[in-house]
C-alpha positions as CSV (number, residue, x, y, z in Angstrom):
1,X,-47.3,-7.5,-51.0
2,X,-43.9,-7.4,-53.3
3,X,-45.8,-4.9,-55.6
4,X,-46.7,-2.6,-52.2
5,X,-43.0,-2.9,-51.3
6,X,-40.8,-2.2,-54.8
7,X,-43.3,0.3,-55.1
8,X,-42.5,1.8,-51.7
9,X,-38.8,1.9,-52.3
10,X,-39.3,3.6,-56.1
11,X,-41.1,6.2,-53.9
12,X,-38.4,6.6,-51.1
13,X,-35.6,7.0,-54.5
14,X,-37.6,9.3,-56.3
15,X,-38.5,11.3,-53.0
16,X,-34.4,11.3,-52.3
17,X,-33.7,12.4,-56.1
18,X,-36.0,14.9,-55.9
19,X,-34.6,16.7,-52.8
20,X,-31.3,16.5,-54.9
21,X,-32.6,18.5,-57.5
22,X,-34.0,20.9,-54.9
23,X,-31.0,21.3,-52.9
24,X,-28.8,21.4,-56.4
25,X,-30.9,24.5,-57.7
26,X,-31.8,26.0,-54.4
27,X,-27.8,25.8,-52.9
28,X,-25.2,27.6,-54.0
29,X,-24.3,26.9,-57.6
30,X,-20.5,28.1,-58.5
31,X,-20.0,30.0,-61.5
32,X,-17.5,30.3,-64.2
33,X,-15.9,33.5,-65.1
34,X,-14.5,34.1,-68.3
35,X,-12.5,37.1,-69.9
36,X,-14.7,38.9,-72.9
37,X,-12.4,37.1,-75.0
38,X,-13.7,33.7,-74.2
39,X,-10.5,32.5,-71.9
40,X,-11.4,31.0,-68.8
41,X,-10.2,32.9,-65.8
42,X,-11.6,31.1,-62.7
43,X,-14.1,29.2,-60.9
44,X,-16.3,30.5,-58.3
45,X,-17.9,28.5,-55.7
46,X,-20.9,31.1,-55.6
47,X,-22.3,34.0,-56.8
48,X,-21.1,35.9,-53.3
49,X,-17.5,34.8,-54.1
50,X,-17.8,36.1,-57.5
51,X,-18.4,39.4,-56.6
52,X,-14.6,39.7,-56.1
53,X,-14.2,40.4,-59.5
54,X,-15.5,43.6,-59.0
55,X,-19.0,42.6,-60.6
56,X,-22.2,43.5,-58.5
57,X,-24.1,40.1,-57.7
58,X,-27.4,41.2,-59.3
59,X,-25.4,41.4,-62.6
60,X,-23.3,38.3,-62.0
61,X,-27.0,36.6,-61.8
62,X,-28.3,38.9,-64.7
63,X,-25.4,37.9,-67.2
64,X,-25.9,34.1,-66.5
65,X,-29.2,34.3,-66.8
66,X,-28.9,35.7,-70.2
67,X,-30.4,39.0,-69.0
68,X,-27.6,41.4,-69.2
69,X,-24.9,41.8,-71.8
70,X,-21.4,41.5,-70.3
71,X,-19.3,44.2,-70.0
72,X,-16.2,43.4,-67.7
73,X,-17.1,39.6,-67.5
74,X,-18.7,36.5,-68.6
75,X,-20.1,34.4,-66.0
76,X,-21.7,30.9,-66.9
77,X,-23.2,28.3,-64.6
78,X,-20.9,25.4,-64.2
79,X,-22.4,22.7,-66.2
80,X,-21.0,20.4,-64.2
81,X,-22.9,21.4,-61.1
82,X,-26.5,20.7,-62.7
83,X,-26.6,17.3,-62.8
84,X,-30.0,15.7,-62.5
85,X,-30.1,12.1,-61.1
86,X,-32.4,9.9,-63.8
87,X,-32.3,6.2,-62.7
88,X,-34.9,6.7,-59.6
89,X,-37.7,8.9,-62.1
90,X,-36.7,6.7,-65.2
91,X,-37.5,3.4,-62.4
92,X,-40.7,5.1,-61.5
93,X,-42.0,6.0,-64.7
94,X,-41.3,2.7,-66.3
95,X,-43.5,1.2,-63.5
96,X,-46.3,3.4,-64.4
C-alpha cells in the first residue's frame, strides 16, 4: 500500500515537471540581443518584442537557432530561462 502511494506521488511530480518543461519550451522564451561586437544591448521578453530592433522574427528565430548568420544582431536564448527541473525524474528513475 506505501509502495502504491510513494509511487503515486513520484508520478503526480514527474507529471508536474513535465508540464514545466512543456510550458518552458512551448511559452515564450525572451531573448538576448547583443551588438556584432559581442556587447550586450538588451533583453527581450519574446521573440515579438524583439522585432523592435528592426530584425524580422523569422530571422531573430533563424540566428538563435544557429541557422542564419547575423548581420545587424545577435540574438541568443536566455540561458536562464531553460531550466529543467531534475529532482521529480532523478526520484523516479532511482525508483525504477
Amino acid at each position: 500500500m506505501d509502495i502504491e502511494l510513494d509511487l503515486y506521488k513520484m508520478l503526480l511530480r514527474t507529471r508536474k515537471a513535465i508540464e514545466i518543461i512543456n510550458c518552458k519550451f512551448k511559452g515564450k522564451k525572451p531573448i538576448l540581443q547583443y551588438s556584432l561586437d559581442g556587447v550586450f544591448i538588451c533583453k527581450h521578453n519574446s521573440m515579438s518584442e524583439a522585432q523592435i530592433s528592426g530584425v524580422h522574427i523569422a530571422d531573430i528565430s533563424r540566428i538563435c537557432n544557429g541557422k542564419k548568420k547575423p548581420k545587424i544582431y545577435i540574438f541568443k536564448y536566455d540561458p536562464e530561462s531553460i531550466k529543467i527541473p531534475k529532482e521529480p525524474l532523478d526520484d523516479l528513475l532511482d525508483f525504477l
